[in-house]
DRENTORKOL-3810 file (N, C-alpha, C; in nm, 4 decimals):
REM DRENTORKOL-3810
@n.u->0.0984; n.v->-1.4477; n.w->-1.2357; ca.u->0.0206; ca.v->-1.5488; ca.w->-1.1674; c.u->0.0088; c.v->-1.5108; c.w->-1.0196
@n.u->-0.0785; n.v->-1.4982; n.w->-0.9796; ca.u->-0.1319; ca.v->-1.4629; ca.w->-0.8214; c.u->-0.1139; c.v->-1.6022; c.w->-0.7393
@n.u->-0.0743; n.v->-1.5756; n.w->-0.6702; ca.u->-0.0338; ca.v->-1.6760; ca.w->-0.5344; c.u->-0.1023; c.v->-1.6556; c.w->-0.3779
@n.u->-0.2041; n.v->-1.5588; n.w->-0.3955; ca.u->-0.2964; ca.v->-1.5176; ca.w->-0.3179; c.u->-0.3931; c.v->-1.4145; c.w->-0.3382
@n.u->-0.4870; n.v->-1.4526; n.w->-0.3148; ca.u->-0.6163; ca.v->-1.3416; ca.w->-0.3772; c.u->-0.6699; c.v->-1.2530; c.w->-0.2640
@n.u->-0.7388; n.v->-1.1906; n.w->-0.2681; ca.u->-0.8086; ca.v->-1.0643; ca.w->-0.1748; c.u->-0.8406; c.v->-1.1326; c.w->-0.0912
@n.u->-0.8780; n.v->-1.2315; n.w->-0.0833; ca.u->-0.9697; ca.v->-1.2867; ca.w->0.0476; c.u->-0.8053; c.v->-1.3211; c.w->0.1336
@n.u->-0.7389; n.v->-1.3807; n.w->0.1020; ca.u->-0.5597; ca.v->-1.4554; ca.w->0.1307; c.u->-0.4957; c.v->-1.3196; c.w->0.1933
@n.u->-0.4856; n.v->-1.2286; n.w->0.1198; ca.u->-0.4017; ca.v->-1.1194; ca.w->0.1662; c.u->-0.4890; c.v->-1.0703; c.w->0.2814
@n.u->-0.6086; n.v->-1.0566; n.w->0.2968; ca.u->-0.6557; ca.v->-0.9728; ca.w->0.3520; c.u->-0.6841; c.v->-1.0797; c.w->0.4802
@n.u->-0.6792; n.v->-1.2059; n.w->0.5119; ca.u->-0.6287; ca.v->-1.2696; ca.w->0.5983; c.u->-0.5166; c.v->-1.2687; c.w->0.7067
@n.u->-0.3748; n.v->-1.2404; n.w->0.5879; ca.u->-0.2949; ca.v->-1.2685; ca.w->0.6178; c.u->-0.2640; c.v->-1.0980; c.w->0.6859
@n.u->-0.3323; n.v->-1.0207; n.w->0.6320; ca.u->-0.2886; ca.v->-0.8675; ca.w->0.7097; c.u->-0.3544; c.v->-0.8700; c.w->0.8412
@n.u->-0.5031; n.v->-0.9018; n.w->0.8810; ca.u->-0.5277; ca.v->-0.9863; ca.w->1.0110; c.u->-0.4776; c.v->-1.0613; c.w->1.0917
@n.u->-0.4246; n.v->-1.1178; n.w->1.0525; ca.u->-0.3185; ca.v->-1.1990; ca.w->1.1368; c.u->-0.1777; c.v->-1.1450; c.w->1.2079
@n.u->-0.1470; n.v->-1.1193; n.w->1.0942; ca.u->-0.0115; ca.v->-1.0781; ca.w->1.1112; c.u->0.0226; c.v->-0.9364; c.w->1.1320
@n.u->-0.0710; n.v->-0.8146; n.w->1.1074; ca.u->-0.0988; ca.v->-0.6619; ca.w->1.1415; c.u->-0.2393; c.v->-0.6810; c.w->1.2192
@n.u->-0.2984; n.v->-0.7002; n.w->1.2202; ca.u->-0.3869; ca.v->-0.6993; ca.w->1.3279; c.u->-0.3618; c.v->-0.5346; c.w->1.3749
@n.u->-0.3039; n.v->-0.4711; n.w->1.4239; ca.u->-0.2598; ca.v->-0.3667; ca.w->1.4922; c.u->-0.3042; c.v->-0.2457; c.w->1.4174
@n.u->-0.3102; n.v->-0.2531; n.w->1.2648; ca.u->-0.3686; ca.v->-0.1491; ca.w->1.1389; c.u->-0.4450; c.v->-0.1992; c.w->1.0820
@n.u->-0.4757; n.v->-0.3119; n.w->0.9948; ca.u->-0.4969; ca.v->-0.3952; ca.w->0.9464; c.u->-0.6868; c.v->-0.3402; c.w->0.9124
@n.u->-0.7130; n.v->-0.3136; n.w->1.0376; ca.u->-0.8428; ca.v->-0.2437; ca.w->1.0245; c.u->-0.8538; c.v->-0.0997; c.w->0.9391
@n.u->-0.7064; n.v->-0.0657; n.w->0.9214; ca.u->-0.7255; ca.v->0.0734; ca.w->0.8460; c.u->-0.6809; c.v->0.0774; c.w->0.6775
@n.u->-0.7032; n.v->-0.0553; n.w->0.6618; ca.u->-0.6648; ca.v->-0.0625; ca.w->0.5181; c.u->-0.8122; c.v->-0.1605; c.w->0.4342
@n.u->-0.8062; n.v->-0.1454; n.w->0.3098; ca.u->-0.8899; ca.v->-0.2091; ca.w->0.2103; c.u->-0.8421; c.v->-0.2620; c.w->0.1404
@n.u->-0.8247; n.v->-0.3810; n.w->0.0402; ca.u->-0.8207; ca.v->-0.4226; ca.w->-0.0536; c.u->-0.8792; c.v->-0.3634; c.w->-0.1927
@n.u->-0.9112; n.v->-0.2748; n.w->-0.2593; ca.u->-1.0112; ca.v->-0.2995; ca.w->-0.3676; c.u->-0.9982; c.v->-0.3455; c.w->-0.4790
@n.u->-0.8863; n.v->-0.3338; n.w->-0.5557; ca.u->-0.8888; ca.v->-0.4281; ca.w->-0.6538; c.u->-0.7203; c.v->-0.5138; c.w->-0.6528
@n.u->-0.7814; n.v->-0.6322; n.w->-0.7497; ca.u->-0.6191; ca.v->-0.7157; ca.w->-0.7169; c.u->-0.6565; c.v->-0.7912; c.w->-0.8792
@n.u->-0.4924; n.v->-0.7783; n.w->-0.9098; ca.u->-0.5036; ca.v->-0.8422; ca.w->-1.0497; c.u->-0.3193; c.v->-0.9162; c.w->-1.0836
@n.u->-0.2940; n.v->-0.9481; n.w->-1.1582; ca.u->-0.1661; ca.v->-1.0183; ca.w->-1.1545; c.u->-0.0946; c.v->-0.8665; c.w->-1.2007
@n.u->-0.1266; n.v->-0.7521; n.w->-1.2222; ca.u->-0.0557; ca.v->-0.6600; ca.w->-1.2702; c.u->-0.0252; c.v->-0.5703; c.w->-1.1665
@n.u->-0.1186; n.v->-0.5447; n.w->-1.0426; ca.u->-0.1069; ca.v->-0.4707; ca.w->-0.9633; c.u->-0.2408; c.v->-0.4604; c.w->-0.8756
@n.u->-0.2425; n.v->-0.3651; n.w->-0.7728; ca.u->-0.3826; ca.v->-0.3823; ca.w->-0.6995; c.u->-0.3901; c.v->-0.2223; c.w->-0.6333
@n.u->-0.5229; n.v->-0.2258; n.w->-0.5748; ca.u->-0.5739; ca.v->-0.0575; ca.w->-0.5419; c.u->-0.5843; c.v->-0.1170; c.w->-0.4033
@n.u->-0.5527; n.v->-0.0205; n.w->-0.2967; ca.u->-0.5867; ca.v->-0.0585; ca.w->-0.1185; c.u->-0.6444; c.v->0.0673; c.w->-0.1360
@n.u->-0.7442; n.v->0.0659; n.w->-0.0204; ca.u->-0.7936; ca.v->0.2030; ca.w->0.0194; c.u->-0.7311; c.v->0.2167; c.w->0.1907
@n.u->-0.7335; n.v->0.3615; n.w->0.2400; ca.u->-0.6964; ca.v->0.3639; ca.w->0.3401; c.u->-0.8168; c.v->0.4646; c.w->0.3585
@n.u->-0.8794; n.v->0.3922; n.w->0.4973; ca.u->-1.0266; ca.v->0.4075; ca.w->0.5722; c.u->-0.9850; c.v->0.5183; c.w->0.6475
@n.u->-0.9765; n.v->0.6386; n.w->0.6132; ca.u->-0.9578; ca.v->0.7333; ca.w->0.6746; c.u->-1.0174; c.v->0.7472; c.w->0.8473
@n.u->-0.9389; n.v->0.7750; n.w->0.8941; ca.u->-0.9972; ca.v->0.7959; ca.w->1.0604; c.u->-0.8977; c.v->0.9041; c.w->1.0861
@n.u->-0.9400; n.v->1.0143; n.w->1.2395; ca.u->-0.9217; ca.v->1.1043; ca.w->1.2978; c.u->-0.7456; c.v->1.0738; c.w->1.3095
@n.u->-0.7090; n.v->0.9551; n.w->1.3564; ca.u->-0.5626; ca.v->0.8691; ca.w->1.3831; c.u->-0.4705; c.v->0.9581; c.w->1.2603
@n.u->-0.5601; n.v->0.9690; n.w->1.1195; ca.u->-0.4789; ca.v->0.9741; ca.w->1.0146; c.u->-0.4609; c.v->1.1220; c.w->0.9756
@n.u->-0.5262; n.v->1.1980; n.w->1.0800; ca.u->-0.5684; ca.v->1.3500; ca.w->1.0084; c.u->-0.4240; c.v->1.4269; c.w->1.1134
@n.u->-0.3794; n.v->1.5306; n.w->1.0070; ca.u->-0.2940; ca.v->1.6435; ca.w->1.1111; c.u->-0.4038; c.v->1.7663; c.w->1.0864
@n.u->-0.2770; n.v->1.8482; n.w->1.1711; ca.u->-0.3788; ca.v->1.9822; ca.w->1.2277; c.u->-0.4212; c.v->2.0463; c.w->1.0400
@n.u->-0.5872; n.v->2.1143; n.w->1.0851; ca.u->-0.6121; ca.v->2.1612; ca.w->0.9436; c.u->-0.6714; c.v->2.0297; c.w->0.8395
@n.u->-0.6907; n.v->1.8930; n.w->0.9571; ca.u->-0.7882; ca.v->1.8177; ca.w->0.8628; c.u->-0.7423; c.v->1.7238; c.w->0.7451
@n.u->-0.6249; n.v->1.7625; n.w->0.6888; ca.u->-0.5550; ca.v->1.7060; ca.w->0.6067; c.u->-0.5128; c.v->1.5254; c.w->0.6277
@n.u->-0.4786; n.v->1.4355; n.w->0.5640; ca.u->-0.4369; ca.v->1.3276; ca.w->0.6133; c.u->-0.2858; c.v->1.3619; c.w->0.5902
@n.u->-0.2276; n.v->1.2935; n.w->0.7296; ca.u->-0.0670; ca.v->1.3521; ca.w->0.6991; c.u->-0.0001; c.v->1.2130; c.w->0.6460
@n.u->0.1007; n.v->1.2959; n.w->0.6209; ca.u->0.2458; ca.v->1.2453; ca.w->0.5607; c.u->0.2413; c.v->1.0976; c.w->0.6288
@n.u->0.2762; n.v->1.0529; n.w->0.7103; ca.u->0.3200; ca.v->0.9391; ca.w->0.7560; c.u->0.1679; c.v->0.8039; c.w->0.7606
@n.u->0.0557; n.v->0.8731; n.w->0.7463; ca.u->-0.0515; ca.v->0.8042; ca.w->0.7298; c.u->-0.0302; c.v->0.7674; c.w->0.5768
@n.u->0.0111; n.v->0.8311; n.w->0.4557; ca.u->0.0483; ca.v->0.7976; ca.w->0.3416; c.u->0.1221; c.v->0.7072; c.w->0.3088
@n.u->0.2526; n.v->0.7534; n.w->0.4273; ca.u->0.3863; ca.v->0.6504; ca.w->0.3653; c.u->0.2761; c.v->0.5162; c.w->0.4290
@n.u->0.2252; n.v->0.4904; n.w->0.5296; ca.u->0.1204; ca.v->0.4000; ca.w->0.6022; c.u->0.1134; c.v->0.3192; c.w->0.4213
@n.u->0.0454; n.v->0.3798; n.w->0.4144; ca.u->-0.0564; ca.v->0.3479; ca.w->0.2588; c.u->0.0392; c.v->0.2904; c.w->0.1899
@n.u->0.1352; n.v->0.3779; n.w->0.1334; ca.u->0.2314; ca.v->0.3407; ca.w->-0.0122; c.u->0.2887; c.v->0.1774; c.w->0.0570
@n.u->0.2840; n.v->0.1969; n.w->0.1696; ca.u->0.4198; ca.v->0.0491; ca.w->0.2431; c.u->0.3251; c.v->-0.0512; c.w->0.2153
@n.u->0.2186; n.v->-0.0393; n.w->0.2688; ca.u->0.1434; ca.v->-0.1566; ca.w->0.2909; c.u->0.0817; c.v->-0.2168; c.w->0.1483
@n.u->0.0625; n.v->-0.1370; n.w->0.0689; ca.u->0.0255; ca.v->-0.1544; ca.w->-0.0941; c.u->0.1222; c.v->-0.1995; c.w->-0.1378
@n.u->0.2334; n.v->-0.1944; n.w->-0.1423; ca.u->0.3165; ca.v->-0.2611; ca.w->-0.2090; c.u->0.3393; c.v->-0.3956; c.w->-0.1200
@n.u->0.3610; n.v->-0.3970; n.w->-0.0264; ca.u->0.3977; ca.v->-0.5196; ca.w->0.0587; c.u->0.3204; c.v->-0.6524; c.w->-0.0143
@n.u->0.1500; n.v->-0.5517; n.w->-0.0022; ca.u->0.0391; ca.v->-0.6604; ca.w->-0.0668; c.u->0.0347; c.v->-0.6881; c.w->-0.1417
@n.u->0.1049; n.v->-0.6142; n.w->-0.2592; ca.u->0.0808; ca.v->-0.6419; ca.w->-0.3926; c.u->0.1961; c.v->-0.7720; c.w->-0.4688
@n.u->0.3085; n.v->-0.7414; n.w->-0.3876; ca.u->0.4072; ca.v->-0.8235; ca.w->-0.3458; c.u->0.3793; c.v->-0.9803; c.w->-0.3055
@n.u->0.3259; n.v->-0.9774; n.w->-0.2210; ca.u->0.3077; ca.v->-1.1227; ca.w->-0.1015; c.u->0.1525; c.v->-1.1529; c.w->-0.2285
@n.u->0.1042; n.v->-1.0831; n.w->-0.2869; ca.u->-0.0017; ca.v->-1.1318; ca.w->-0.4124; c.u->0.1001; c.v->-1.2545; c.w->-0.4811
@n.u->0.1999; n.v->-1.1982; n.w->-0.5469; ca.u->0.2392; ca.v->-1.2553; ca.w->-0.6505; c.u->0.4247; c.v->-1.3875; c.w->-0.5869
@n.u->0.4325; n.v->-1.3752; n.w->-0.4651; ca.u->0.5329; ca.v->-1.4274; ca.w->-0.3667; c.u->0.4888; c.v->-1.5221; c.w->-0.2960
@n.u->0.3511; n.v->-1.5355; n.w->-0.2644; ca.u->0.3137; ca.v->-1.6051; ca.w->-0.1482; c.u->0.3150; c.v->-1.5407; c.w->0.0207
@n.u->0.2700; n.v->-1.6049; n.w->0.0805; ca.u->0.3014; ca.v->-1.5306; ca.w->0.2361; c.u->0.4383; c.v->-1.5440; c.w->0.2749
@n.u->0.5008; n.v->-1.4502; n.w->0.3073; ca.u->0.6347; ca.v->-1.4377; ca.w->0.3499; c.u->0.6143; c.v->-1.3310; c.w->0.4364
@n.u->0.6176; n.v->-1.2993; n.w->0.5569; ca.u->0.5671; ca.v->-1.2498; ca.w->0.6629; c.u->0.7357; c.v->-1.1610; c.w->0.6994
@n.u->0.8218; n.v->-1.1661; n.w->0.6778; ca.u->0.9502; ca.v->-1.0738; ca.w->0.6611; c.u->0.9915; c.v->-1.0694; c.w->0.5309
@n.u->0.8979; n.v->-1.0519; n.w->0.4474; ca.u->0.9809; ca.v->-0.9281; ca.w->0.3297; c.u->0.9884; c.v->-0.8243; c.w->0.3995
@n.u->1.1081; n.v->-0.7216; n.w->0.3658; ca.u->1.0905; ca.v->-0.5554; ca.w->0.4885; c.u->1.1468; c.v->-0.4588; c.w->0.3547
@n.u->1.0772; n.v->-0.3809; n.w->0.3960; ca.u->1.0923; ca.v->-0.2148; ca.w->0.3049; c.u->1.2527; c.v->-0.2301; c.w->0.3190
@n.u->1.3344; n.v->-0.1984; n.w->0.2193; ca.u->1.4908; ca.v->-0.1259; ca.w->0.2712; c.u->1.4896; c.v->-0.0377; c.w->0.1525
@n.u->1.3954; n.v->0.0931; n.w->0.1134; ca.u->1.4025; ca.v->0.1399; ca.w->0.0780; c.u->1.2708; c.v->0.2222; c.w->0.0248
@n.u->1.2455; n.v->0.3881; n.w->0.0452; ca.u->1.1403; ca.v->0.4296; ca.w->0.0188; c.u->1.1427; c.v->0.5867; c.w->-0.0418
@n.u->1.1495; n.v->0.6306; n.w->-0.1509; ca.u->1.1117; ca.v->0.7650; ca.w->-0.1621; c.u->0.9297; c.v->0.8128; c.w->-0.1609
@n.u->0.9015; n.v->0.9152; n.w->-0.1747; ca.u->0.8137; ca.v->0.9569; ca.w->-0.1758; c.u->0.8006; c.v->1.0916; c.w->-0.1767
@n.u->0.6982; n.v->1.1829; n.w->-0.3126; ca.u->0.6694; ca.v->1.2764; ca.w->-0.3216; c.u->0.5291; c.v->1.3335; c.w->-0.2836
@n.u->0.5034; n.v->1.4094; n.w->-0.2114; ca.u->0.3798; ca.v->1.4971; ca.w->-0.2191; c.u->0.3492; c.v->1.5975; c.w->-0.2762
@n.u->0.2368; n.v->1.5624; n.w->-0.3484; ca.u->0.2319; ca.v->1.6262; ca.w->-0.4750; c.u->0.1146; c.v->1.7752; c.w->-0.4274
@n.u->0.0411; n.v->1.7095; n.w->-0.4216; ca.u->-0.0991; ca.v->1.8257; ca.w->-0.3522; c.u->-0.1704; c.v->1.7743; c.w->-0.2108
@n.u->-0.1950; n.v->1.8338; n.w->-0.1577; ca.u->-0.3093; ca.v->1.7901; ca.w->-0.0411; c.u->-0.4391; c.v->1.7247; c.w->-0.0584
@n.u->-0.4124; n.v->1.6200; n.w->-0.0057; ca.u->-0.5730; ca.v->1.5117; ca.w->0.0016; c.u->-0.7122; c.v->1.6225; c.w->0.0495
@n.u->-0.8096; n.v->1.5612; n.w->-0.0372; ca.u->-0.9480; ca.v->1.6117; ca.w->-0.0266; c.u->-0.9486; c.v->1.5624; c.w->0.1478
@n.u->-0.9974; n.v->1.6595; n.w->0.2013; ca.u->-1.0129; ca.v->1.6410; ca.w->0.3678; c.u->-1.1440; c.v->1.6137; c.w->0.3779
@n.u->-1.0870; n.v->1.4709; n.w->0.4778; ca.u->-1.1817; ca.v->1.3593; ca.w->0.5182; c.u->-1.2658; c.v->1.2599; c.w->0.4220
@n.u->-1.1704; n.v->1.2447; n.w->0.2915; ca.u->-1.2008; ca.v->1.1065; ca.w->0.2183; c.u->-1.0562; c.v->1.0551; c.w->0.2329
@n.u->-1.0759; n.v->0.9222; n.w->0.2055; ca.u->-1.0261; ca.v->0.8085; ca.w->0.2256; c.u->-0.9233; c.v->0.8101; c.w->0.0808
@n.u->-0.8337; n.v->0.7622; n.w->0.0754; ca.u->-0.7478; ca.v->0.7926; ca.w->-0.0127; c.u->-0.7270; c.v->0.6559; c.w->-0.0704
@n.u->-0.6614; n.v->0.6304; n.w->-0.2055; ca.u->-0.6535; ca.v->0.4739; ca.w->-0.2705; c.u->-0.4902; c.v->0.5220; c.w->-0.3120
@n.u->-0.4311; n.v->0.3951; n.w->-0.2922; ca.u->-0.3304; ca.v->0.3741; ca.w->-0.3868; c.u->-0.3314; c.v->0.2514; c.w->-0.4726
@n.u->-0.2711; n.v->0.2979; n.w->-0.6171; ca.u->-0.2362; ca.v->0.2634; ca.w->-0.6782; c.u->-0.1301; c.v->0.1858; c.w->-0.7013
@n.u->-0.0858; n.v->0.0259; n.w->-0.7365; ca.u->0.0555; ca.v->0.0075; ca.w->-0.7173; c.u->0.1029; c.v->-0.0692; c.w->-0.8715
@n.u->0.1669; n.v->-0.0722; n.w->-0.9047; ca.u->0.1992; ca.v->-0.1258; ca.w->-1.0073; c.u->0.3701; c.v->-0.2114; c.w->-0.9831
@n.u->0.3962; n.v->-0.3342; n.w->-0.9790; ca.u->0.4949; ca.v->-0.3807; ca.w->-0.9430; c.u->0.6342; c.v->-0.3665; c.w->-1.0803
@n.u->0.7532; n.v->-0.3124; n.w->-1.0286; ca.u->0.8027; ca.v->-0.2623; ca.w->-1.1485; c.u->0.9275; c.v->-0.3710; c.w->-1.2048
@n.u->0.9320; n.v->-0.4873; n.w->-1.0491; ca.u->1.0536; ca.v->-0.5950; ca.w->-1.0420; c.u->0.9964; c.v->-0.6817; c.w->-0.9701
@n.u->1.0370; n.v->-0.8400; n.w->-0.9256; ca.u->1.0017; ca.v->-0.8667; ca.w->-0.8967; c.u->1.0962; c.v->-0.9991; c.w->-0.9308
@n.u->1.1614; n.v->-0.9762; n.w->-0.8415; ca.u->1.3012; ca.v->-1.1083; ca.w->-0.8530; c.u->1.3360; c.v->-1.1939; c.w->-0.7409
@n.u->1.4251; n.v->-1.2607; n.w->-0.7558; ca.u->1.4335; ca.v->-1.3399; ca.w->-0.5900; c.u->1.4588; c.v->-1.2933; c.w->-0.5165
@n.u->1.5812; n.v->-1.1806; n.w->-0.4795; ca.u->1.6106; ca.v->-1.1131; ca.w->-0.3819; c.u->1.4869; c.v->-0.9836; c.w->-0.3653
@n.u->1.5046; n.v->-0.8543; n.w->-0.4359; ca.u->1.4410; ca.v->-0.7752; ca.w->-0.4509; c.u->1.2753; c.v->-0.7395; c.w->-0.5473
@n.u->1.1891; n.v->-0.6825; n.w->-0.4334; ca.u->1.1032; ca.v->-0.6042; ca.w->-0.5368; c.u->1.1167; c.v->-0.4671; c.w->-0.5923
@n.u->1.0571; n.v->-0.4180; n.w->-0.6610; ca.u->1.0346; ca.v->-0.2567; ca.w->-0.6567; c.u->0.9052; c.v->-0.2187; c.w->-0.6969
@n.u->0.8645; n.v->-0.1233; n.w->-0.6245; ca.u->0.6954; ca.v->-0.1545; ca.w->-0.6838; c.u->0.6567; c.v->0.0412; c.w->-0.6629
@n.u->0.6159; n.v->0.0415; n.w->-0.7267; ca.u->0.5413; ca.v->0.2237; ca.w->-0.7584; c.u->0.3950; c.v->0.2259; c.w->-0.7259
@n.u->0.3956; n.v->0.3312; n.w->-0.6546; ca.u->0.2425; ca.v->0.3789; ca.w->-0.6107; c.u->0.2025; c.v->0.5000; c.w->-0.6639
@n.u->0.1100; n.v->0.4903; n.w->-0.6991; ca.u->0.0167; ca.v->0.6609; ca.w->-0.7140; c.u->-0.0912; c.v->0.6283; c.w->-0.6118
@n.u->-0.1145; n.v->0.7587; n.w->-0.5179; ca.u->-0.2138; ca.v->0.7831; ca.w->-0.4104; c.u->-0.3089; c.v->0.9246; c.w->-0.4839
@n.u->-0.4422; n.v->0.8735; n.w->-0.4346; ca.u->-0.4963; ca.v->0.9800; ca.w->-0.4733; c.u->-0.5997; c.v->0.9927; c.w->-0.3202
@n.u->-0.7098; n.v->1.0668; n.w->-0.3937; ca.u->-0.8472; ca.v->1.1212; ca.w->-0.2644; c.u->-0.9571; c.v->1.0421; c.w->-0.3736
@n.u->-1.0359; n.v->0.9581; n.w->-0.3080; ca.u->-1.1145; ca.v->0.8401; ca.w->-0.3587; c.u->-1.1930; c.v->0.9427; c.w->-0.4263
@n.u->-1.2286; n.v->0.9083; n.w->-0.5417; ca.u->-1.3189; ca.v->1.0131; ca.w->-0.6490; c.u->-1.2368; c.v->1.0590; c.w->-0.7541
@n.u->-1.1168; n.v->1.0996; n.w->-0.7002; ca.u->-1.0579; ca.v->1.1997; ca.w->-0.7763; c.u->-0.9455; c.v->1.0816; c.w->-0.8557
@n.u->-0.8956; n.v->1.1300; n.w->-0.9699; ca.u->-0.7829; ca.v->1.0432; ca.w->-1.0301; c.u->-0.6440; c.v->1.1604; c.w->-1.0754
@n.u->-0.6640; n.v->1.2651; n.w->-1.0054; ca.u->-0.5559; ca.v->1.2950; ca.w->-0.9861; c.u->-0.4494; c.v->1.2476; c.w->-0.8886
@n.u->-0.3713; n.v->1.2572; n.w->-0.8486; ca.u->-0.2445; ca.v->1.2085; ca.w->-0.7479; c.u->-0.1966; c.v->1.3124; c.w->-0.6621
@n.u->-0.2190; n.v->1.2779; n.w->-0.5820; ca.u->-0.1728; ca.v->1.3388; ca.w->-0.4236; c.u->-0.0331; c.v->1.3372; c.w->-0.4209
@n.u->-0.0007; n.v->1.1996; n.w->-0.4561; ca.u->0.1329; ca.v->1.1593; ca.w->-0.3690; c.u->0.1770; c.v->1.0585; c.w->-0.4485
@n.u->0.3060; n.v->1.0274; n.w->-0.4916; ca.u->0.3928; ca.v->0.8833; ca.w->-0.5545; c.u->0.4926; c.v->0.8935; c.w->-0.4614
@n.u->0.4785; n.v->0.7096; n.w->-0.4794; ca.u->0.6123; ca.v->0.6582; ca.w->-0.3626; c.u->0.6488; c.v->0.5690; c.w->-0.4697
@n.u->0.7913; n.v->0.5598; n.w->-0.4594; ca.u->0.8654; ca.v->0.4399; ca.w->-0.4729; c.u->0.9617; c.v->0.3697; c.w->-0.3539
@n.u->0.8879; n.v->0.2134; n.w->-0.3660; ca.u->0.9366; ca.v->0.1195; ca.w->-0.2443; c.u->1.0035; c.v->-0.0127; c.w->-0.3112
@n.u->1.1207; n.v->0.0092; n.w->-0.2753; ca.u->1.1901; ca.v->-0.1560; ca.w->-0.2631; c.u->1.1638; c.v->-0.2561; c.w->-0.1264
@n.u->1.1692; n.v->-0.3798; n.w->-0.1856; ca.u->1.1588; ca.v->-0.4689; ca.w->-0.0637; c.u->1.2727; c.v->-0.5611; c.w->-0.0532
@n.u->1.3154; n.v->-0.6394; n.w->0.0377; ca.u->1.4229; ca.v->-0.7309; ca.w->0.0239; c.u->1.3402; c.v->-0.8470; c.w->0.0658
@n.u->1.3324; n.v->-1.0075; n.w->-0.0375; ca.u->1.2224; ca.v->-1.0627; ca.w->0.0212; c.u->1.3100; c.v->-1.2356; c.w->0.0607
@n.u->1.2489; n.v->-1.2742; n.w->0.1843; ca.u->1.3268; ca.v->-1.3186; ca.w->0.2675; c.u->1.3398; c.v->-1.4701; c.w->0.1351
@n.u->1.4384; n.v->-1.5763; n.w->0.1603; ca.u->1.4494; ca.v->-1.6809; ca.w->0.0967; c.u->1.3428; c.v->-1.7775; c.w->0.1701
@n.u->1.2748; n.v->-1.8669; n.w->0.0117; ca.u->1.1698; ca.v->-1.9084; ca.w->0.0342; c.u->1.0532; c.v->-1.9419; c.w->-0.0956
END
């Protein structure tokens, strides 16, 4: 059951990120999981054009956060305390990349939620993260 829809989340990342908030998308949202796109800009590219590493983890955090506060409500301090992440191949240079999230827990204290990132077009995978959250009482 969703406790906030695309229009809600994508509010509440305005508000409260304001600061990135412009560098992310919504595209799809469902009670199972949801797709963000990340709007590629120059900010996100390292040397050689590529989107780097930390513009990703960018991606995997914020996809799960959302996909999270979807099915939680707004809780504005849930916080990451925990993140792996593999890179798998290099993003198509200068498209915009989607992740994938699929929530794998989702309990009172803790989430855990899995991402696949790809290069928009493609449905191969760039990159998987796995992120826990600790989500505040509430």
């Amino acid at each position: 059951m969703l406790k906030m829809d695309r229009a809600a989340l994508e509010a509440f990342l305005a508000t409260e990120f304001r600061q990135v908030a412009a560098d992310f998308t919504i595209e799809t949202l469902s009670p199972d999981g949801l797709s963000v796109r990340l709007n590629v800009g120059d900010r996100h590219l390292r040397p050689g054009g590529t989107v780097s590493g930390p513009a990703m983890f960018a991606l995997a955090d914020v996809a799960v956060y959302l996909a999270i506060l979807s099915r939680v409500g707004p809780r504005a301090l849930a916080v990451t305390t925990s993140c792996s992440i593999d890179f798998m191949r290099k993003p198509v240079a200068g498209v915009d990349l989607i992740a994938d999230v699929r929530l794998l827990k989702l309990g009172r204290v803790l989430a855990v939620g899995d991402v696949l990132i790809r290069s928009d077009g493609s449905e191969v995978p760039v990159a998987r993260a796995s992120l826990t959250y600790s989500l505040p009482p509430g």
